[in-house]
Structure formats: C-alpha cells, structure tokens
C-alpha positions as CSV (number, residue, x, y, z in Angstrom):
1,X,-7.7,25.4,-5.1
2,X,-4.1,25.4,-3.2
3,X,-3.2,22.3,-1.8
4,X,-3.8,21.5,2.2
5,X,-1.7,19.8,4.8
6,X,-4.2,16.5,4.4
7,X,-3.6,16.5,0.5
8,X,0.0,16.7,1.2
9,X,-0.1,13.6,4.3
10,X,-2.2,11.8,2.3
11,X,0.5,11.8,-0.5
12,X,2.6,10.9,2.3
13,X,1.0,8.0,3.3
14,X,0.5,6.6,0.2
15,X,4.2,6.5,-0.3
16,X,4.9,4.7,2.8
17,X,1.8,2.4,1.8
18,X,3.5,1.2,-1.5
19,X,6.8,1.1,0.3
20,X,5.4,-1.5,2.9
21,X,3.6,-3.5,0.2
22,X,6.8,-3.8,-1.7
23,X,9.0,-4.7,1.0
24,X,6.3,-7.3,1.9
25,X,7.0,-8.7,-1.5
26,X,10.6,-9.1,-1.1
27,X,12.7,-12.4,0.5
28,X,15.5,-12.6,2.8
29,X,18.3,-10.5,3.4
30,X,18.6,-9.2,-0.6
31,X,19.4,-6.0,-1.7
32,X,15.9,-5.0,-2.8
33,X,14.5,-5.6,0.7
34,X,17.3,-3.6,2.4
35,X,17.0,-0.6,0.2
36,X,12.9,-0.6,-0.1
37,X,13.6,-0.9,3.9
38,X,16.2,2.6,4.2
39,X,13.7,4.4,2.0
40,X,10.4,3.1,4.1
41,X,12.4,4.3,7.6
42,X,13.6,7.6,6.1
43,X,10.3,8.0,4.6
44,X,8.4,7.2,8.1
45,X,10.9,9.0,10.4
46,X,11.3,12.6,7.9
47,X,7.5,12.4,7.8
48,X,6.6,12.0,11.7
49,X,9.2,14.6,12.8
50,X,7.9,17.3,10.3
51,X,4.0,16.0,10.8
52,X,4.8,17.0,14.2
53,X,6.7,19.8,13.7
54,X,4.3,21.4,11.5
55,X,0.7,19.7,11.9
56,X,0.6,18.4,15.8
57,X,2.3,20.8,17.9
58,X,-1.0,23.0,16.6
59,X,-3.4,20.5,17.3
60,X,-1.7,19.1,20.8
61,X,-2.0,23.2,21.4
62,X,-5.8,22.8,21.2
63,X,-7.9,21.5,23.9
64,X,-10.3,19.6,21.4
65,X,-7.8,17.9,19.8
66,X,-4.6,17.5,22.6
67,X,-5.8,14.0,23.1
68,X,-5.9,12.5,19.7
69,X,-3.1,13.9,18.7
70,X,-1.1,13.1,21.9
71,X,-2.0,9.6,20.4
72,X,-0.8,9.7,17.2
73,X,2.7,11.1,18.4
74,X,2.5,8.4,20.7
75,X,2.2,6.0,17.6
76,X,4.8,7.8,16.2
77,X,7.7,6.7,18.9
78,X,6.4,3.1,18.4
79,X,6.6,2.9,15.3
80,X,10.6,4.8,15.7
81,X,11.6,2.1,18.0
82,X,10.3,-1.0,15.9
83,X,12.3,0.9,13.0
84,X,15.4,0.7,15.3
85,X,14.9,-2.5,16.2
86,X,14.5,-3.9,12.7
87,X,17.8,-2.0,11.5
88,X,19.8,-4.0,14.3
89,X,18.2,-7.2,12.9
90,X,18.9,-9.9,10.8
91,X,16.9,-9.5,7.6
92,X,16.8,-12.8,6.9
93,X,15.2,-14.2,10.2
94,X,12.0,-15.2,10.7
95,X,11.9,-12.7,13.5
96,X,12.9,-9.7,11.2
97,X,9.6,-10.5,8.8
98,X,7.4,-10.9,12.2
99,X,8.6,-7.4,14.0
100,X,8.3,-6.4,9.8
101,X,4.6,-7.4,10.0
102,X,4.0,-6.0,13.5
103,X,5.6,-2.5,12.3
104,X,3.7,-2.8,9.0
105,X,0.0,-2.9,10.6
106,X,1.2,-0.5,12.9
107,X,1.8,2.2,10.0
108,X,-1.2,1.2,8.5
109,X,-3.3,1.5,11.4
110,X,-2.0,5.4,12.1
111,X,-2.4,6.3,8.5
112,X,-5.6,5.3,8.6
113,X,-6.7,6.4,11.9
114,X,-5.0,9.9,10.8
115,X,-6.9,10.0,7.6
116,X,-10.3,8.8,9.1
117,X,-10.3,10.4,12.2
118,X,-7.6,13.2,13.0
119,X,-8.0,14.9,9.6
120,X,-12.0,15.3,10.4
121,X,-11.4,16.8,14.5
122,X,-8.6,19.2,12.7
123,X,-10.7,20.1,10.5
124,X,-12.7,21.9,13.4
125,X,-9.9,23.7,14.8
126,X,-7.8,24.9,11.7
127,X,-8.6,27.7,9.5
128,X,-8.3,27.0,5.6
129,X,-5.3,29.2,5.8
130,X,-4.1,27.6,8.3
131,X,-4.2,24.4,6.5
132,X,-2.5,25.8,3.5
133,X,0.1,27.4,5.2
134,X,1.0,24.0,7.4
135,X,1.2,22.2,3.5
136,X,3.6,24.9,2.2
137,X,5.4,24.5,5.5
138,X,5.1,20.5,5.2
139,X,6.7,20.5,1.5
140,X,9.7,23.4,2.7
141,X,11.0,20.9,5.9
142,X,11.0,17.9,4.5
143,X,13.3,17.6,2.0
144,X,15.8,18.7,4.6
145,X,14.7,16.4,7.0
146,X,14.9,13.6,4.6
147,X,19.0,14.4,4.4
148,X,19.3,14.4,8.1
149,X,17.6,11.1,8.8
150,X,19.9,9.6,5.8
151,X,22.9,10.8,7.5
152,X,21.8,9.2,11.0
C-alpha cells in the first residue's frame, strides 16, 4: 500500500518528539543542547511551512474542516515565535528551560491533537489519492525547505 500524508506527519512528529525528549535531557548552555535545539527548530519550522503548504491549504479550502485547521496553523505561529524567542535567549537561564517547557507541551499538544483529531475530519474530505499525492508532495518540499530554514 503507498504511503499517505498521515504516515508521512506521523514520521514527522515522531522526530520532533525524540528531538524534544532529548533536548529535555540536556543541561545548560552545552553544545549538545544547542545543536539538538537548531535541529528541533529546523525540524518544526520545514515541517509547518510544508504541512501547510501541502496538507492545510486543502483542508482550510474545505468548509468542514476550515476551522480546525485554521487552528492548527494558528498553533503553528505560536509555536514559530516561542522558537524565536528561545534563539535570542540565554540557554543557560532558568528562563530559557521554562519558555523550553512551555514550547515543548505546546508541540506536543498539536502533534497530538493533529494525529487524534485533524487526521480523522481529513479523512472525510480527502480522497485516498489525494492523500497519496499530498505524501509524495510532503517528501519532494521538504528537503528543500529544510536548507532554507538552515540558512535563515
């Protein structure tokens, strides 16, 4: 069976999961916490722009699921601006690991939300080809978005 575009954010997610458990692991400003952190906000930033690129701007298109997934591009430019935030930050202050936390359950919290409840309303409104052809989509732009958020 050819992959679909929630096999694909699922494998998504689970890569920003273990990158937010790791960092969580981590102490101070050291190197390991600074690069887990560049991969986690490369990671979460290619991801949203493509996710909306390719999955929402169908679904925000559809009266049955505008709302929810206004939402979750909603969550999206929260979770862009705690990013910002903790890249101007000292990663050795208390306050970096708090606004970490805060950033962390807010990641966690979309994933989930997308996985439990946007997947299931898509689910009503896109074809199975549809949600192939958003995963072959998905895999083509990322990599490219990827580079551009690592130049940024």
């Amino acid at each position: 069976m050819a992959e679909n575009i929630y096999d694909v954010l699922r494998d998504e997610h689970q890569t920003q999961r273990t990158l937010i458990d790791l960092i969580e692991k981590t102490h101070g400003d050291s190197k390991g916490r600074r690069e887990l952190f560049e991969r986690l906000k490369v990671e979460a930033l290619s991801h949203a722009a493509v996710e909306e690129r390719v999955f929402y701007s169908t679904l925000i298109a559809d009266e049955q699921t505008r709302s929810k997934a206004g939402h979750s591009v909603e969550e999206h430019n929260e979770a862009e601006e705690i990013l910002e935030e903790l890249s101007e930050m000292d990663m050795s202050s208390t306050g970096w690991l708090n606004r970490f936390h805060t950033l962390a359950h807010e990641l966690r919290h979309h994933m989930d939300e997308e996985e439990q409840e946007v997947f299931q309303l898509a689910g009503k409104v896109l074809s199975k080809k549809q949600e192939r052809q958003m995963a072959e989509q998905f895999r083509k732009e990322k990599p490219a978005q990827k580079e551009a958020e690592k130049a940024a």
